[in-house]
Structure formats: structure tokens, C-alpha cells
C-alpha positions, 0 to 999 in steps of 0.5 A: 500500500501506498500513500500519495503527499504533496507538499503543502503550498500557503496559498488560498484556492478560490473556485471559479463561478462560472457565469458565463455571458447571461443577459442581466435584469435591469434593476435600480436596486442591488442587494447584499448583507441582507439590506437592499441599496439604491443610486442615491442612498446614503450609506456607510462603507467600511474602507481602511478599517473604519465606517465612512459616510457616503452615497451610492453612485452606481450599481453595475452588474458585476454586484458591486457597489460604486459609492462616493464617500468622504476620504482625505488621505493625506489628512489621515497620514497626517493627522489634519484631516478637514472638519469644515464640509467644504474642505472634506475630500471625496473619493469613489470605489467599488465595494462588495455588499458586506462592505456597505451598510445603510447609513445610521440615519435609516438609509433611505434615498434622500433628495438633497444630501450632503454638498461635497466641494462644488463640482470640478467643472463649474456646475453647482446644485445638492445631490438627487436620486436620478429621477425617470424612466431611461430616455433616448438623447441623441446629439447635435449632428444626429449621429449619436445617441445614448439611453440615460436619466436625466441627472442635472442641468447646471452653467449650460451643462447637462449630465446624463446618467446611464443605466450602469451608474455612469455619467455623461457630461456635456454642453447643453448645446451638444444636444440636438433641440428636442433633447435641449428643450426636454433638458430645460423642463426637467430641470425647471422640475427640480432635479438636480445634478446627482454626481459632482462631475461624471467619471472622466473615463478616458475609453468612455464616450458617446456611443454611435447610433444602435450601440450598446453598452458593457452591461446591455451585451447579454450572451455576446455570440458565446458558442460551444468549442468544438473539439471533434477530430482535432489531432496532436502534433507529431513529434517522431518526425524523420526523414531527409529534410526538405523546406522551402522557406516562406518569405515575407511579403510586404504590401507597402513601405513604412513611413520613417518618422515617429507616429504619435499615440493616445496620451492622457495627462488628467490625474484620473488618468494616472492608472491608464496604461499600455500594456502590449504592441502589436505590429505586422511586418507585411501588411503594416497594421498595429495596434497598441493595447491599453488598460485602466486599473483604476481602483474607483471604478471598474477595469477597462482595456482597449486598443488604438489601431495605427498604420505604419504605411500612413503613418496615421493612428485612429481613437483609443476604442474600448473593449465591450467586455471585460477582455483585454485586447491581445493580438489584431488580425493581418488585416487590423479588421479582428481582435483577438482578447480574454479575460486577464487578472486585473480586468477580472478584479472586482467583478463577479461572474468572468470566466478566466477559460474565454477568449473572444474575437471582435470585428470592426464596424465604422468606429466600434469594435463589436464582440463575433464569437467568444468561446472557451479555448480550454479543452473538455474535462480540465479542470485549469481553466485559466486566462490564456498566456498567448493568443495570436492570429495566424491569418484572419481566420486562424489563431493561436492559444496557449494556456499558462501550462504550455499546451497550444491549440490552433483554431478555426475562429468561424467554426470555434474549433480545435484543428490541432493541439501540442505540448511545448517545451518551455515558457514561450510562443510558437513562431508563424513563418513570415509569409504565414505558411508554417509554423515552428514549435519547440517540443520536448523531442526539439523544434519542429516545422508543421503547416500551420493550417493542417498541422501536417508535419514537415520537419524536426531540426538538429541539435534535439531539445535547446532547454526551456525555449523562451522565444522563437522567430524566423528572419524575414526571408524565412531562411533562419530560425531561432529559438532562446533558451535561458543561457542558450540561443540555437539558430539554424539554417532552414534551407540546409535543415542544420545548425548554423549557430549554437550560442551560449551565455553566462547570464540568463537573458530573460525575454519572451520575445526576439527579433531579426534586427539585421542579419547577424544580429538579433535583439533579445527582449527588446533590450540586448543585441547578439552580434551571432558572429562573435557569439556575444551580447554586443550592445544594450538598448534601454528605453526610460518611457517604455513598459514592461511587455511587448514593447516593440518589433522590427518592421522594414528596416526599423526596429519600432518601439513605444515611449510614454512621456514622464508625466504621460502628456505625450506617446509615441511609436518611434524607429531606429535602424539597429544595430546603430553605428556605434555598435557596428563600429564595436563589432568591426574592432572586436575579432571573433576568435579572439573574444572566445573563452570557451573553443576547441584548442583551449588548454584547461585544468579542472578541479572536482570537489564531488561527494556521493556514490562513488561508482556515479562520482567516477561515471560523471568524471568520464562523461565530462572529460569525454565531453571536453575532447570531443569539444577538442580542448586538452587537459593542463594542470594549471591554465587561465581556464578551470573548469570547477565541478563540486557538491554542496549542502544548502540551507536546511529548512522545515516543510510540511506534506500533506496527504494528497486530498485533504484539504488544508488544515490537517494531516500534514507531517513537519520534516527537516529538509536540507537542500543539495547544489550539483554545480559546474562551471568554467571559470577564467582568471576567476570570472565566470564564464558558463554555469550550470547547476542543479538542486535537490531536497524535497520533491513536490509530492512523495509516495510513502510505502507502508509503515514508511514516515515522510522523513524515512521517505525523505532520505533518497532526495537528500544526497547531491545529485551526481547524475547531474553532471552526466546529463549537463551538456558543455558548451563548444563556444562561449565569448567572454563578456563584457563586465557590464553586459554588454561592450555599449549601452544606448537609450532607445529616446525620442531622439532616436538613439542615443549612446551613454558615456562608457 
């Protein structure tokens, strides 16, 4: 008999309510702890550990309150908070039910509350409850038109309450004359303005006629996955390798000055941020990716659309759903989205397994399809790590466990899946024929509609790939590791550069910025001939994200101004001079540490059995000739092999099913370092290491106690060093990182002091 255990994770699993895209009632009226809350009502709300007064603004779907309360922070910190009613602070949140309690007074909706400061925009008047029954007001020029309360009328301003809780300011003259002259009788009948000033939302906006807000959406072309036939990729693909490469074609030529972005510089503003560029390198379409995280209202994301061919960019459009918009079609006319941690904060009901797909229609974006991309009985179902087009009527999933799926996006079915190697994305050729995928057997080439196999590459399994990407003539591929960076000619089917590094270079994205050189994350250039980080490009005003691509001759990137008055996409041909000046002085041969012919000594501090001690000897003084280096017992370069005892900690197992709290077993765990590396004149060259202690889950024989079952993990991994490949080349870096550092500016590029 065996007992199964897993180690015991301090964290809190909340299951997920799957609520789907089901039509809402609208009502006035929002329930919670028992009491019942209307626009308008005076309440309590508990914030930073006390009851503060305040007054509901609005009641979206999502179930929680929007409430406008008294809250002077700087006060608080300081101990001066206001006393006079005219100097009081006042602020908006979103609150869930058991937060808000009627106000001590009876909670009751009340005509003409508590002034709070005058409104910002010059309006006056005390607070109401929005009086009527929703009405049509269209604008001026007949275009627009919006369903919304009456809510105030003040210096020729009128504000307009949705139905969701928000408001809508704008001049009187704005309306078209019914809507002007209805707004002078209301307001002659004694409703008043209910909000201060409406939201300056920065994605809100008039809606074009027959629009619809987030919360009138309903089921948004929600429609079942279809999974029947769909294949797994094959990975015990052999044969001689043939391929033609796949081209780019680029329809246009890129305009060379910079294109300016939405920028908004309002304090509200303050949490509107960029979060992602998307860029096609041959039909010249883009678009960059914003989110609003700020906490008083709900969170919302759009995108604005830009054309590299014009230079020209269109309006920041939102989202109408709780989606973040992720990658745009060839075209620009879809968009692909889901449903990320931040935009599902504070709102109830978002399922985290839904991607959605949105199409243009004049100005908006209106949701097509929407479906789970999460396959029938897993029970992960988390928002998507990637999703990306493959044309305009293919995508790309891949789920934060690594397992992609391509799918037909007007059927919402599942062509074919695979389980990648690593934390990266699959790579689309540049004339959108194949795709390249990094398996656990190596990186393969499929067609990227069928799925049919048409290769796997040399050089088997490169590690935990990070990224992977085609050069533009679709002739090389490369493919990132974390200390490693394999590149391969495509038309031969070999290994055409195998580079490794002495520190992990970090990035999910990497670009063919010239022949010879790729930049990795947006920030470090591999010179592939000498084998080296050459340069460092940093940006002040960029983001963390996919900032960036190359496009044409450029290398295109986004930079946000300090105080946010200004954004742009700017591009710069890379390398720059000044790199390639440092390259032509910098021999490759002679910049190579690591290379056949270089002597070495080595020095072995391993313990353990000793039959896998001697077996780890072999295999790595095997592995050094076949490299063609030769033994001296003293030399610049040392490799250095040891074991080591590491910390010694106290963890607790659990039995596998139980839920928290009990049955788990306290053991006493010290951690063991295999460690390798080459090392001259006492600089790091190349390391490699491996840690042992405490497995996640154990299987307990009979009678076995955790500890006893403990005793075969706590020993130095031996085998490590028979199962570590050394590499052929390695370059000496440069003590900084790189042999120059750039800032990537609005200037253009501009070179630091050395």
C-alpha cells in the first residue's frame, strides 16, 4: 500500500463561478448583507478599517457597489484631516455588499444630501436620486445617441446618467433641440445634478447610433468549442529534410518618422496604461493595447489601431467586455482578447477559460464569437498566456501550462493541439505558411493550417525555449533558451549557430534586427558572429511587455512621456553605428573563452556514490575532447565541478486530498547544489547547476514516515553532471553586459558615456 503527499503550498484556492455571458435584469436596486441599496442612498462603507459616510453612485452588474464617500488621505497620514464640509475630500470605489451598510440615519434615498466641494467643472446644485424612466438623447449632428436619466442641468451643462451608474457630461448645446428643450423642463422640475462631475473615463464616450453598452451585451455570440477530430502534433518526425522557406511579403513601405499615440495627462488618468504592441511586418497594421486599473471604478482595456504605411493612428476604442485586447488580425479588421487578472478584479461572474474575437464596424469594435479555448474535462481553466492570429481566420492559444491549440475562429474549433517545451510562443513563418514549435523531442516545422508535419531540426531539445522567430526571408530560425540561443539554417535543415551565455537573458520575445544580429527582449543585441551580447538598448518611457518589433528596416518601439502628456511609436535602424563600429574592432576568435584548442585544468570537489562520482568524471572529460580542448594542470581556464549542502529548512506534506488544515507531517529538509562551471582568471564564464531536497509530492510505502521517505532526495545529485551538456563556444563578456549601452529616446538613439 501506498500513500500519495504533496507538499503543502500557503496559498488560498478560490473556485471559479462560472457565469458565463447571461443577459442581466435591469434593476435600480442591488442587494447584499441582507439590506437592499439604491443610486442615491446614503450609506456607510467600511474602507481602511473604519465606517465612512457616503452615497451610492452606481450599481453595475458585476454586484458591486460604486459609492462616493468622504476620504482625505493625506489628512489621515497626517493627522489634519478637514472638519469644515467644504474642505472634506471625496473619493469613489467599488465595494462588495458586506462592505456597505445603510447609513445610521435609516438609509433611505434622500433628495438633497450632503454638498461635497462644488463640482470640478463649474456646475453647482445638492445631490438627487436620478429621477425617470431611461430616455433616448441623441446629439447635435444626429449621429449619436445614448439611453440615460436625466441627472442635472447646471452653467449650460447637462449630465446624463446611464443605466450602469455612469455619467455623461456635456454642453447643453451638444444636444440636438428636442433633447435641449426636454433638458430645460426637467430641470425647471427640480432635479438636480446627482454626481459632482461624471467619471472622466478616458475609453468612455458617446456611443454611435444602435450601440450598446458593457452591461446591455447579454450572451455576446458565446458558442460551444468544438473539439471533434482535432489531432496532436507529431513529434517522431524523420526523414531527409526538405523546406522551402516562406518569405515575407510586404504590401507597402513604412513611413520613417515617429507616429504619435493616445496620451492622457488628467490625474484620473494616472492608472491608464499600455500594456502590449502589436505590429505586422507585411501588411503594416498595429495596434497598441491599453488598460485602466483604476481602483474607483471598474477595469477597462482597449486598443488604438495605427498604420505604419500612413503613418496615421485612429481613437483609443474600448473593449465591450471585460477582455483585454491581445493580438489584431493581418488585416487590423479582428481582435483577438480574454479575460486577464486585473480586468477580472472586482467583478463577479468572468470566466478566466474565454477568449473572444471582435470585428470592426465604422468606429466600434463589436464582440463575433467568444468561446472557451480550454479543452473538455480540465479542470485549469485559466486566462490564456498567448493568443495570436495566424491569418484572419486562424489563431493561436496557449494556456499558462504550455499546451497550444490552433483554431478555426468561424467554426470555434480545435484543428490541432501540442505540448511545448518551455515558457514561450510558437513562431508563424513570415509569409504565414508554417509554423515552428519547440517540443520536448526539439523544434519542429508543421503547416500551420493542417498541422501536417514537415520537419524536426538538429541539435534535439535547446532547454526551456523562451522565444522563437524566423528572419524575414524565412531562411533562419531561432529559438532562446535561458543561457542558450540555437539558430539554424532552414534551407540546409542544420545548425548554423549554437550560442551560449553566462547570464540568463530573460525575454519572451526576439527579433531579426539585421542579419547577424538579433535583439533579445527588446533590450540586448547578439552580434551571432562573435557569439556575444554586443550592445544594450534601454528605453526610460517604455513598459514592461511587448514593447516593440522590427518592421522594414526599423526596429519600432513605444515611449510614454514622464508625466504621460505625450506617446509615441518611434524607429531606429539597429544595430546603430556605434555598435557596428564595436563589432568591426572586436575579432571573433579572439573574444572566445570557451573553443576547441583551449588548454584547461579542472578541479572536482564531488561527494556521493562513488561508482556515479567516477561515471560523471568520464562523461565530462569525454565531453571536453570531443569539444577538442586538452587537459593542463594549471591554465587561465578551470573548469570547477563540486557538491554542496544548502540551507536546511522545515516543510510540511500533506496527504494528497485533504484539504488544508490537517494531516500534514513537519520534516527537516536540507537542500543539495550539483554545480559546474568554467571559470577564467576567476570570472565566470558558463554555469550550470542543479538542486535537490524535497520533491513536490512523495509516495510513502507502508509503515514508511515522510522523513524515512525523505532520505533518497537528500544526497547531491551526481547524475547531474552526466546529463549537463558543455558548451563548444562561449565569448567572454563584457563586465557590464554588454561592450555599449544606448537609450532607445525620442531622439532616436542615443549612446551613454562608457
Amino acid at each position: 500500500m501506498r500513500a500519495l503527499l504533496t507538499l503543502l503550498v500557503i496559498s488560498l484556492m478560490i473556485p471559479s463561478v462560472a457565469v458565463g455571458y447571461q443577459k442581466a435584469d435591469k434593476k435600480s436596486k442591488s442587494k447584499g448583507g441582507g439590506a437592499e441599496f439604491s443610486i442615491g442612498q446614503e450609506v456607510e462603507v467600511e474602507y481602511f478599517n473604519k465606517w465612512r459616510p457616503g452615497v451610492v453612485v452606481a450599481l453595475p452588474n458585476s454586484g458591486r457597489i460604486q459609492v462616493e464617500f468622504e476620504f482625505d488621505p493625506l489628512g489621515e497620514v497626517n493627522g489634519t484631516s478637514k472638519s469644515k464640509s467644504d474642505e472634506s475630500k471625496t473619493t469613489k470605489a467599488f465595494f462588495d455588499a458586506k462592505q456597505v451598510r445603510p447609513s445610521k440615519g435609516g438609509g433611505a434615498a434622500k433628495a438633497n444630501n450632503k454638498p461635497s466641494g462644488g463640482n470640478k467643472k463649474g456646475t453647482s446644485g445638492s445631490k438627487s436620486t436620478p429621477k425617470g424612466e431611461l430616455l433616448d438623447w441623441t446629439d447635435s449632428t444626429g449621429k449619436f445617441k445614448i439611453k440615460a436619466r436625466f441627472g442635472g442641468l447646471a452653467d449650460d451643462k447637462v449630465t446624463l446618467v446611464k443605466d450602469d451608474g455612469k455619467t455623461v457630461t456635456l454642453a447643453l448645446d451638444k444636444l440636438d433641440d428636442e433633447g435641449q428643450e426636454r433638458a430645460r423642463k426637467l430641470a425647471a422640475g427640480g432635479n438636480e445634478n446627482p454626481f459632482e462631475s461624471g467619471d472622466e473615463n478616458p475609453f468612455e464616450g458617446g456611443e454611435p447610433e444602435g450601440g450598446k453598452s458593457e452591461s446591455d451585451l447579454g450572451d455576446v455570440g458565446l458558442v460551444e468549442a468544438n473539439w471533434d477530430g482535432v489531432q496532436t502534433l507529431r513529434t517522431d518526425i524523420e526523414g531527409d529534410w526538405k523546406y522551402t522557406p516562406d518569405p515575407l511579403k510586404i504590401s507597402g513601405t513604412p513611413v520613417k518618422k515617429s507616429i504619435p499615440l493616445h496620451a492622457n495627462k488628467n490625474q484620473d488618468a494616472f492608472f491608464e496604461k499600455p500594456v502590449g504592441v502589436a505590429l505586422h511586418a507585411d501588411t503594416l497594421k498595429g495596434a497598441m493595447f491599453m488598460q485602466d486599473d483604476n481602483p474607483r471604478r471598474e477595469k477597462v482595456a482597449g486598443l488604438q489601431m495605427f498604420d505604419l504605411a500612413e503613418g496615421k493612428a485612429g481613437t483609443l476604442t474600448p473593449l465591450k467586455m471585460p477582455h483585454l485586447p491581445m493580438d489584431i488580425s493581418p488585416s487590423g479588421q479582428r481582435v483577438v482578447a480574454a479575460a486577464n487578472f486585473f480586468i477580472r478584479a472586482g467583478r463577479q461572474g468572468v470566466r478566466e477559460d474565454l477568449i473572444s474575437v471582435h470585428h470592426w464596424e465604422g468606429k466600434e469594435l463589436k464582440p463575433e464569437k467568444v468561446w472557451s479555448y480550454v479543452p473538455p474535462g480540465d479542470n485549469f481553466k485559466n486566462d490564456p498566456k498567448y493568443a495570436f492570429f495566424i491569418d484572419e481566420d486562424h489563431l493561436v492559444t496557449v494556456n499558462p501550462f504550455s499546451k497550444m491549440a490552433v483554431w478555426n475562429i468561424p467554426q470555434a474549433k480545435a484543428l490541432y493541439t501540442a505540448d511545448l517545451s518551455g515558457s514561450g510562443a510558437p513562431a508563424i513563418s513570415p509569409g504565414r505558411k508554417h509554423i515552428a514549435v519547440a517540443t520536448t523531442e526539439g523544434v519542429c516545422l508543421y503547416d500551420a493550417l493542417t498541422g501536417d508535419s514537415i520537419g524536426k531540426l538538429p541539435g534535439g531539445n535547446p532547454g526551456q525555449i523562451q522565444a522563437i522567430a524566423f528572419r524575414s526571408d524565412g531562411k533562419q530560425l531561432a529559438a532562446l533558451a535561458m543561457q542558450r540561443l540555437m539558430v539554424w539554417d532552414l534551407e540546409k535543415g542544420s545548425i548554423d549557430r549554437d550560442i551560449y551565455f553566462t547570464k540568463p537573458q530573460v525575454a519572451s520575445s526576439i527579433d531579426w534586427v539585421s542579419d547577424g544580429y538579433l535583439l533579445v527582449g527588446g533590450q540586448n543585441l547578439i552580434d551571432l558572429e562573435r557569439r556575444v551580447v554586443l550592445w544594450e538598448y534601454n528605453q526610460t518611457g517604455g513598459f514592461h511587455g511587448k514593447n516593440g518589433a522590427q518592421v522594414g528596416d526599423n526596429y519600432w518601439y513605444l515611449l510614454t512621456a514622464n508625466d504621460r502628456s505625450a506617446r509615441a511609436l518611434f524607429p531606429a535602424k539597429l544595430p546603430h553605428n556605434s555598435a557596428l563600429q564595436m563589432a568591426q574592432k572586436m575579432k571573433p576568435d579572439d573574444i572566445l573563452a570557451i573553443k576547441p584548442g583551449a588548454s584547461i585544468a579542472i578541479q572536482w570537489s564531488v561527494q556521493g556514490d562513488q561508482k556515479e562520482v567516477n561515471d560523471s568524471y568520464q562523461s565530462l572529460i569525454q565531453q571536453l575532447q570531443d569539444i577538442g580542448m586538452t587537459y593542463a594542470e594549471k591554465s587561465r581556464l578551470v573548469l570547477q565541478v563540486s557538491t554542496a549542502a544548502g540551507e536546511t529548512k522545515e516543510i510540511q506534506y500533506r496527504g494528497f486530498g485533504r484539504f488544508f488544515g490537517g494531516g500534514g507531517e513537519t520534516v527537516r529538509v536540507t537542500e543539495y547544489i550539483s554545480k559546474i562551471q568554467f571559470v577564467e582568471d576567476n570570472n565566470v564564464i558558463w554555469m550550470a547547476e542543479a538542486h535537490s531536497g524535497a520533491p513536490h509530492m512523495l509516495s510513502l510505502k507502508e509503515g514508511q514516515t515522510v522523513q524515512q521517505a525523505l532520505a533518497q532526495y537528500q544526497k547531491p545529485n551526481v547524475k547531474f553532471f552526466t546529463q549537463v551538456k558543455l558548451p563548444k563556444y562561449v565569448a567572454r563578456p563584457h563586465p557590464s553586459g554588454a561592450y555599449g549601452h544606448s537609450e532607445l529616446s525620442a531622439k532616436g538613439v542615443v549612446d551613454r558615456q562608457q
